[in-house]
C-alpha positions in Angstrom: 5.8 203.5 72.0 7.0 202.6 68.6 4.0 204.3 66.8 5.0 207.6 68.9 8.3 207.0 68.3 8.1 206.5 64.5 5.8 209.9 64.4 8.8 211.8 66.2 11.2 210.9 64.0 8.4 211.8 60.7 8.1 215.0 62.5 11.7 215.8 63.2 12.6 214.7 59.4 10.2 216.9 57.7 10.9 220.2 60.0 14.6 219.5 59.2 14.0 218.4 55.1 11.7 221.4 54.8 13.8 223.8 56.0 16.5 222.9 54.2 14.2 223.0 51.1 13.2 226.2 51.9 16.2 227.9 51.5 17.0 226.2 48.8 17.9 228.8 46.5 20.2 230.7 48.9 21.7 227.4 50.4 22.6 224.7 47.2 26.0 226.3 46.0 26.2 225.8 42.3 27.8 222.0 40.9 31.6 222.0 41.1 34.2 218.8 42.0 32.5 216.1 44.1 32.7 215.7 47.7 33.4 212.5 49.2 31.8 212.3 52.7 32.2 210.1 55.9 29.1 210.1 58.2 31.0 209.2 61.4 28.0 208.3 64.2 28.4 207.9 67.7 25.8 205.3 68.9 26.6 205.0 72.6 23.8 205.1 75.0 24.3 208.4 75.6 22.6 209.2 72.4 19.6 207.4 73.1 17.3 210.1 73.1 18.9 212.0 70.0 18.9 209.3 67.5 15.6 210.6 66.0 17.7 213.8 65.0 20.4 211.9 63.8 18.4 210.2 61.6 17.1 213.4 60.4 20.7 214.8 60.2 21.7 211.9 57.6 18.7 212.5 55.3 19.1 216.1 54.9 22.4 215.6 54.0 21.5 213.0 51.7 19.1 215.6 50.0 21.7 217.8 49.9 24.0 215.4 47.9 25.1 217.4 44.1 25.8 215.2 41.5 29.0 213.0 41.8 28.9 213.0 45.5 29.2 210.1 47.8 28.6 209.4 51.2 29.1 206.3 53.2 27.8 206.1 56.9 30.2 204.4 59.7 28.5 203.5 63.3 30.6 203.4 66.7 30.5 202.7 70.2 33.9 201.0 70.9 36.8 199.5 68.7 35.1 196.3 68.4 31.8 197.7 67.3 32.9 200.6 65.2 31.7 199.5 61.4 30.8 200.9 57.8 27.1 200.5 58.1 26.9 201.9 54.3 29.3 201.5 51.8 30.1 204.6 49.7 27.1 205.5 47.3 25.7 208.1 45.1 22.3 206.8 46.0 19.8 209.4 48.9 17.7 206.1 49.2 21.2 204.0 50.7 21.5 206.5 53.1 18.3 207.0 54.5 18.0 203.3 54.8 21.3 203.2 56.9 20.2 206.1 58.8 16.8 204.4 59.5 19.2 201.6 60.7 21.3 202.8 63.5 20.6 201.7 66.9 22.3 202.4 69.8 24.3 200.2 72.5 26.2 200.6 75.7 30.2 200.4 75.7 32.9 203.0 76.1 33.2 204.9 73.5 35.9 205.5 71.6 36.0 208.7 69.2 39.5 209.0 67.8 39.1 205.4 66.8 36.4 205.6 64.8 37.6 208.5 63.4 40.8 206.9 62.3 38.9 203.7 61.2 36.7 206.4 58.3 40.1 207.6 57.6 41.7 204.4 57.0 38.1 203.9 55.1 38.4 206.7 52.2 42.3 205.6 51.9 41.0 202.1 50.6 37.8 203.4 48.9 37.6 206.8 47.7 38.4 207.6 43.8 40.9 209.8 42.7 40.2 213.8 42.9 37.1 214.9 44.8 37.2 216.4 47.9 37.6 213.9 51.5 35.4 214.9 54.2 33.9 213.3 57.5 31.3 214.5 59.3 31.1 213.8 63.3 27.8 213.1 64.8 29.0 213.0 68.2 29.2 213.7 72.1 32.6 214.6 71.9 33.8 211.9 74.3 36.7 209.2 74.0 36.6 206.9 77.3 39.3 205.2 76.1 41.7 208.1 77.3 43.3 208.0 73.1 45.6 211.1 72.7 44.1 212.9 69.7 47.7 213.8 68.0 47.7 210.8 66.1 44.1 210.7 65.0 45.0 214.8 63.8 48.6 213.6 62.1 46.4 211.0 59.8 43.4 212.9 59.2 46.0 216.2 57.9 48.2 213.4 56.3 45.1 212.6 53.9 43.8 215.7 53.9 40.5 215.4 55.2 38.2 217.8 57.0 35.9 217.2 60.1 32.8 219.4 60.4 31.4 218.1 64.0 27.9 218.6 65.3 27.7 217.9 69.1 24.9 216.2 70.8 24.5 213.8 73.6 21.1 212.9 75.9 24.2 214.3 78.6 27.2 216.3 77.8 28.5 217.1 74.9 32.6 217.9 74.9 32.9 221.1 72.1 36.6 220.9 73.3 37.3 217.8 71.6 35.4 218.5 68.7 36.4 222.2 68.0 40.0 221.0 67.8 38.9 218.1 65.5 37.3 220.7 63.3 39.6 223.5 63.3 43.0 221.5 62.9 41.5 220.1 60.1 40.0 223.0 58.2 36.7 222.0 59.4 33.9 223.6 61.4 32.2 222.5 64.8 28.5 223.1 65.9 26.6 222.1 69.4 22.9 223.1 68.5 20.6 223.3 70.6 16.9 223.5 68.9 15.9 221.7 65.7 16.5 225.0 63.4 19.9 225.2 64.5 20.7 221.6 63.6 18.7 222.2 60.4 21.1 226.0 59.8 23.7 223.7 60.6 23.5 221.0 58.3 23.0 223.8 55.3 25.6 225.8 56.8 28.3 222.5 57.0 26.9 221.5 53.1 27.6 224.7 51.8 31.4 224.8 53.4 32.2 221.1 51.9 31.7 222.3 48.7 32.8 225.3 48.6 35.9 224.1 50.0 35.9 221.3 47.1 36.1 224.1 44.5 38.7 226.0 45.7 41.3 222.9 45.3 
C-alpha cells in the first residue's frame, strides 16, 4: 500500500510540476515586490483521499516561489490541533518537506479558526512591505458553527487575500470559500481533474503577484 501510495503521489507531483513548467513562459509574471504566503491546510479525514494532491499543490507553489518570497505552511483539524507546521522560509526544499509531512486525523473542523490563527501568524512574523496572502486548501466546512464576520473583519483589517481551492474526499462548500475569497480580494477554485488544479495553481500564482505590484 505504501509503495502504491508513494507512486501516486510521484505521479500526481510530476503531472502537476510539469505542467506548471510547461507554461512557464506564459505563466511566471516578471520579479516585482515579494509575496508573503500562508498555506492554510485542512487535514480532517475528509481529506483522506486528496492529500496526495495536496502535497502536489504545495510543491508547485513552492516552484513557483520569485525571489524574496516566503511561504510558511499551517495544518488544521480543530482549535487544538491547528499548528505552523513550517515556519516562514525562502527555501522550495522546507516546503516540500512539510508538505511531504501532513497527515490527516479525525475532529471537527474548524476553518475560520485556522484562518484567524495564519492571520494572527503573519501579524507576528511577516517583514515590513511585501504583499500578505493565504492560501486555503480546504473543504470549505467549519463544524464549529464560527460566524465568519469576525474572521473577514481581521483578515480585511491586515489586509490579506485568500485564494481557496476546494476539495474534500465528500463535499466541498464553494459558499464559504467564495466569500472568503471575494471579500478579501482573493479568488476561489473547486477543480475537479488534475489540470484544473495544475491551471489553478498558475492561475492563483500569477494573481498574488500581480496583485503585489500594483500596491
Amino acid at each position: 500500500m505504501f509503495f502504491r501510495t508513494a507512486i501516486l503521489t510521484g505521479l500526481i507531483s510530476l503531472c502537476l510540476v510539469s505542467a506548471a513548467s510547461s507554461q512557464t513562459a506564459q505563466t511566471t509574471p516578471a520579479a516585482g515586490p515579494p509575496v508573503f504566503t500562508g498555506i492554510v491546510v485542512e487535514c480532517s479525514g475528509t481529506q483522506r483521499m486528496q492529500m496526495d494532491r495536496v502535497v502536489s499543490v504545495i510543491k508547485q507553489f513552492a516552484e513557483a516561489m520569485q525571489t524574496g518570497d516566503e511561504a510558511f505552511v499551517v495544518r488544521y483539524v480543530d482549535p487544538t490541533r491547528t499548528s505552523v507546521v513550517q515556519e516562514l522560509t525562502k527555501e522550495r526544499s522546507d516546503l516540500n518537506d512539510a508538505a511531504e509531512g501532513l497527515y490527516v486525523e479525525g475532529g471537527q473542523t474548524s476553518l475560520y479558526d485556522a484562518l484567524e490563527y495564519a492571520a494572527k501568524y503573519f501579524a507576528k512574523n511577516k517583514a515590513s512591505g511585501g504583499s500578505p496572502t493565504l492560501i486555503l486548501i480546504s473543504s470549505g466546512e467549519d463544524k464549529n458553527d464560527k460566524s465568519a464576520e469576525g474572521t473577514l473583519s481581521l483578515l480585511k483589517e491586515q489586509q490579506i487575500r485568500v485564494y481557496s481551492i476546494g476539495i474534500s474526499d465528500l463535499k466541498v462548500s464553494p459558499k464559504s470559500l467564495e466569500r472568503l475569497s471575494r471579500d478579501t480580494g482573493g479568488r476561489s477554485y473547486v477543480p475537479r481533474t488534475t489540470a484544473e488544479l495544475s491551471n489553478a495553481v498558475i492561475d492563483i500564482t500569477k494573481s498574488m503577484h500581480g496583485a503585489a505590484a500594483a500596491k
